[in-house]
KELUMTOR-739209 format. One record per residue (C-alpha): residue in three letters; x, y, z. Coordinates in nm, 3 decimals. Last residue first. Layout:
# residues N
aa_east_north_up
Ala_X_Y_Z
...
This chain:
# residues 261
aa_east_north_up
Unk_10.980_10.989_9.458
Unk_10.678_10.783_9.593
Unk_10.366_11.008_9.486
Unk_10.517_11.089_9.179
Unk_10.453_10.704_9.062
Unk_10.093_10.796_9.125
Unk_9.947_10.531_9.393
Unk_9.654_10.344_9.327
Unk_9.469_10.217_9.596
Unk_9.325_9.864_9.548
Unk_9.442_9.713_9.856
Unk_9.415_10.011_10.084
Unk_9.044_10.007_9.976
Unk_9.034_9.641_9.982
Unk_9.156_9.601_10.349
Unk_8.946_9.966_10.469
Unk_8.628_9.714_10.326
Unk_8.712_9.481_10.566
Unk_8.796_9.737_10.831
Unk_8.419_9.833_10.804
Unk_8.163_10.060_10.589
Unk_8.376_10.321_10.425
Unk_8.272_10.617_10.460
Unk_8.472_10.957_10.303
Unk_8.480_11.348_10.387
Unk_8.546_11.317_10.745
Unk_8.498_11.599_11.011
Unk_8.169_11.410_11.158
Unk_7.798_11.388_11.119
Unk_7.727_10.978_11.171
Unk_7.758_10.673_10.914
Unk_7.802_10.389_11.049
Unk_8.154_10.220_11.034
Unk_8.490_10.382_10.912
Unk_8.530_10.752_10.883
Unk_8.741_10.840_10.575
Unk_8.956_11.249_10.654
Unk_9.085_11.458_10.401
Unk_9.404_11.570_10.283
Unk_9.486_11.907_10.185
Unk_9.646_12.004_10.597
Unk_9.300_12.165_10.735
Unk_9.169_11.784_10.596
Unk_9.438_11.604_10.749
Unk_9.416_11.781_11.093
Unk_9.054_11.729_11.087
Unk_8.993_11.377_11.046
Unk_9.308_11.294_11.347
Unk_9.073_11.537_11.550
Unk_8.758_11.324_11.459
Unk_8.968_10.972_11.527
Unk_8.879_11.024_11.919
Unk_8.531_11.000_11.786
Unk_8.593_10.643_11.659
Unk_8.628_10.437_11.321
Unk_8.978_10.599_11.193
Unk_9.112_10.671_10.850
Unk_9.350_10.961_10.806
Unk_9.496_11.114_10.482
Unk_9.745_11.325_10.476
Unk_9.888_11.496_10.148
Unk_10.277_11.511_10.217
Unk_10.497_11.798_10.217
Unk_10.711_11.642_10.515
Unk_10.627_11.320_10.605
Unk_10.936_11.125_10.537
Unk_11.079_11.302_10.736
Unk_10.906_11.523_10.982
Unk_10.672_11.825_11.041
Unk_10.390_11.601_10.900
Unk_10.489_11.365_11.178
Unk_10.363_11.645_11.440
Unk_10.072_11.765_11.223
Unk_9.908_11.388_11.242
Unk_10.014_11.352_11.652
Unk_9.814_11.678_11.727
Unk_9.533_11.546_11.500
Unk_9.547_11.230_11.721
Unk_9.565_11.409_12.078
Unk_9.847_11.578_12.255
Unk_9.846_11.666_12.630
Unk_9.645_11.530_12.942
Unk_9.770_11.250_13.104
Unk_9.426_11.060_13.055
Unk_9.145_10.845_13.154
Unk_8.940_10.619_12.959
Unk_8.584_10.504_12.955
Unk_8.493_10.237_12.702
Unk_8.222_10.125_12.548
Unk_8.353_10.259_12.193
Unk_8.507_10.555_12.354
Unk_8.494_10.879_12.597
Unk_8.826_11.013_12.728
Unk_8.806_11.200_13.037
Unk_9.147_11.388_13.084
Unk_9.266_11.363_13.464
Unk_9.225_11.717_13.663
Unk_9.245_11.471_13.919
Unk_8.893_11.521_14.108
Unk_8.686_11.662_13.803
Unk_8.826_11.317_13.634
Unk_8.788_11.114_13.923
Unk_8.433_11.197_13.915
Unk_8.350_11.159_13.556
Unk_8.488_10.781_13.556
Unk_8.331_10.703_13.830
Unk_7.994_10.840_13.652
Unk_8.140_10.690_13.340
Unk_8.158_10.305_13.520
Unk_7.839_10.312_13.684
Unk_7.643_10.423_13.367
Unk_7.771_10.193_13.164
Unk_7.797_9.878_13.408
Unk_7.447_9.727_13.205
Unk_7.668_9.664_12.935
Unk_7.889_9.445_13.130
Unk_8.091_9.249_12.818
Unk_8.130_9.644_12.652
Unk_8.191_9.754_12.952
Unk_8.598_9.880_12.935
Unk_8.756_10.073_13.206
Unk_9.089_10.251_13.092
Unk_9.395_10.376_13.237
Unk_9.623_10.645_13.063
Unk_9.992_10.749_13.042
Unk_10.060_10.385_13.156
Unk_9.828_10.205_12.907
Unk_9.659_10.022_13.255
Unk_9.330_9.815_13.088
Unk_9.024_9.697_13.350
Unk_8.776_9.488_13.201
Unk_8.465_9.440_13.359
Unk_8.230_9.163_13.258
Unk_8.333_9.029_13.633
Unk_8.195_9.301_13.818
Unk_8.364_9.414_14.154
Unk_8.687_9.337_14.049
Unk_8.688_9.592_13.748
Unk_8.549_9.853_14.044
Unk_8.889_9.776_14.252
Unk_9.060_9.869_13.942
Unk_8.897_10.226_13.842
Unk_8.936_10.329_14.190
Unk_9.347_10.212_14.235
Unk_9.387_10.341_13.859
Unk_9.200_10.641_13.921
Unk_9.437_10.708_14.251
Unk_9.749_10.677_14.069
Unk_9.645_10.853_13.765
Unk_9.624_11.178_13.919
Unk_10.031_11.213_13.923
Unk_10.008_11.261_13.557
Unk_10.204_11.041_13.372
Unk_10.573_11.198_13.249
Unk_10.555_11.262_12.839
Unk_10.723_11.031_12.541
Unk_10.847_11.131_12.174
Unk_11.046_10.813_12.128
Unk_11.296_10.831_11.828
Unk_11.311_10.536_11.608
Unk_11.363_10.722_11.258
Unk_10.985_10.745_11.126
Unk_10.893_10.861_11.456
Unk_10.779_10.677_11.826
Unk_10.478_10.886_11.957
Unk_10.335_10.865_12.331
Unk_10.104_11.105_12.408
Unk_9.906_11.041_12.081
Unk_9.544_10.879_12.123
Unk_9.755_10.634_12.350
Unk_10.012_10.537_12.103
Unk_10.150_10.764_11.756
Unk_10.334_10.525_11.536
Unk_10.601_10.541_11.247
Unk_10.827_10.223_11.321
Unk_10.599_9.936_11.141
Unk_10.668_9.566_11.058
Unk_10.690_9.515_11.484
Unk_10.447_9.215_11.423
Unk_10.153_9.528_11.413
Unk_9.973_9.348_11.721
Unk_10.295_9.319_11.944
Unk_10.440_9.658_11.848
Unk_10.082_9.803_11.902
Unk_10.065_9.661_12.212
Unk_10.424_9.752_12.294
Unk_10.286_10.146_12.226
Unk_9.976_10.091_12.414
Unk_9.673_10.155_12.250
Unk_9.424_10.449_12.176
Unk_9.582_10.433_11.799
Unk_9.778_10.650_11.531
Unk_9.936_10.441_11.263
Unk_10.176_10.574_11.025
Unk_10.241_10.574_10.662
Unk_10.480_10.778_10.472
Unk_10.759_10.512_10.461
Unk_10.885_10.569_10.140
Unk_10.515_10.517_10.044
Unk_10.577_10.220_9.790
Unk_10.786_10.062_10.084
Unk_10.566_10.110_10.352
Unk_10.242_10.041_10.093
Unk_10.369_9.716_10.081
Unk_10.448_9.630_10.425
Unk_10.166_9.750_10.552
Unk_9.947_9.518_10.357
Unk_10.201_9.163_10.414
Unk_10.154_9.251_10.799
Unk_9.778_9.301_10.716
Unk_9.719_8.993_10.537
Unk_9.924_8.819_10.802
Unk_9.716_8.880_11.137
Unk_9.889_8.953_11.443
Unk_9.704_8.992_11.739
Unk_9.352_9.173_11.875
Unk_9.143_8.927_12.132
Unk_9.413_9.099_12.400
Unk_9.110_9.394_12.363
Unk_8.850_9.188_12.485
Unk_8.502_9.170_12.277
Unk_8.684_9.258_11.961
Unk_8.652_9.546_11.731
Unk_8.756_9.426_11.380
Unk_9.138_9.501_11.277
Unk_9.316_9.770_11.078
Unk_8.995_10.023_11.116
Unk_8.758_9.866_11.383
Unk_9.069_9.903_11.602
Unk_9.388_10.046_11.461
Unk_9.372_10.382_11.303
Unk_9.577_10.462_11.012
Unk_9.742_10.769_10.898
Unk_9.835_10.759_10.518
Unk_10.068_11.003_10.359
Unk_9.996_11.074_9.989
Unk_10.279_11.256_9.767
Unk_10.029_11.353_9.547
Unk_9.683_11.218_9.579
Unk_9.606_10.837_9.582
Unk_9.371_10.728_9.315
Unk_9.111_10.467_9.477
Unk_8.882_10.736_9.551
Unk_8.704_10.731_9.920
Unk_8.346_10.578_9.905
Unk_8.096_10.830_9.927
Unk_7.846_10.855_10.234
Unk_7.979_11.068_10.443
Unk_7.737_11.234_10.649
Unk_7.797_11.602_10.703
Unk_7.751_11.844_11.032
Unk_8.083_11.962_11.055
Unk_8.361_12.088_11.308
Unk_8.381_11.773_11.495
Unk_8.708_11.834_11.684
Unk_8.699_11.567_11.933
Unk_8.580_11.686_12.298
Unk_8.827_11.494_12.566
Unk_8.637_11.570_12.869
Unk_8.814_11.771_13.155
Unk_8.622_11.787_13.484
């Protein structure tokens, strides 16, 4: 079996705020769910929302466009959710990746996920809490309405990964399976390579443990990494305590004039 293991390479507890002056030449890499938007009990709960169209948008343009968002969804999801207002985007926890300029940066699915998504399926039928989610590089079983499916639906989960060679991808109540290939720190030094990237101070924010490799990348790159949510040992230097608070943060940031030339 191969589990996803995010890069946690500290012990610390954020507990400080992240500063509200921007570094040079910042780059911001944004997470979607419990970061952009609050987690939801389905994930189709998650739409457009005009505060953070009208949020985007701004820092876009003061940014030059160095802002991306790096999510577990779908790329048309994130199209959908995001009102289409931004083209920089890394999609199921990075195997799919549309740059600053429009091109797709896509991967074939691995033949494994046929099977899972014929298992994983018939067992969403079986309990009606279940909800079953097909990304196309990636399926995913979510229990967060069926609680008391947790166990059923990882040890499913488990086995068709060691029977696939499928990438086990542990979330919020969720179990996911994956092509294997890039993840979100991968994704974070990939548009660093590129315009308008290039030279830029990352910084990531991200609520999950698939976010702990995005965390890492920006802080081996200068940056650094703000967790969102509880606090818990992770790569991040920075907490901030929901997306609510992300909204303000982002809100109130002040960017250097240097930091957009």
């Amino acid at each position: 079996m191969t589990v996803a293991q995010p890069a946690v390479r500290s012990e610390t507890v954020a507990t400080a705020s992240p500063p509200l002056i921007a570094p040079h030449r910042l780059a911001l890499f944004l997470d979607l769910d419990g970061t952009l938007a609050p987690i939801m009990p389905r994930p189709d709960d998650v739409g457009p929302d005009p505060r953070r169209a009208r949020l985007l948008a701004r820092l876009i343009a003061v940014l030059d466009g160095r802002l991306a968002v790096v999510s577990g969804r779908s790329l048309p999801d994130l199209d959908h959710i995001l009102g289409g207002g931004v083209r920089a985007i890394a999609a199921v926890h990075g195997l799919v990746r549309r740059t600053a300029d429009g091109q797709l940066v896509d991967r074939e699915p691995h033949p494994g996920l046929e099977e899972a998504r014929r298992i994983l399926g018939e067992l969403a039928d079986c309990e009606r809490g279940l909800l079953f989610e097909d990304k196309g590089l990636s399926i995913a079983l979510h229990y967060r309405n069926a609680p008391a499916c947790a166990e059923a639906v990882n040890e499913a989960a488990e086995r068709l990964s060691q029977a696939t060679g499928l990438v086990l991808q542990q979330g919020d109540m969720v179990a996911e399976l994956r092509t294997p290939g890039a993840d979100k720190g991968a994704a974070v030094r990939a548009f660093l390579r590129e315009t308008p990237f290039t030279n830029a101070t990352p910084i990531f924010v991200g609520d999950d443990l698939t976010d702990e490799d995005g965390f890492t990348a920006a802080d081996r790159l200068g940056g650094f990494g703000v967790l969102v949510g509880p606090a818990r040992p992770t790569a991040a230097r920075y907490r901030l305590s929901d997306h609510e608070a992300v909204f303000r943060w982002l809100e109130g940031l002040r960017i250097p004039m240097e930091a957009s030339a």
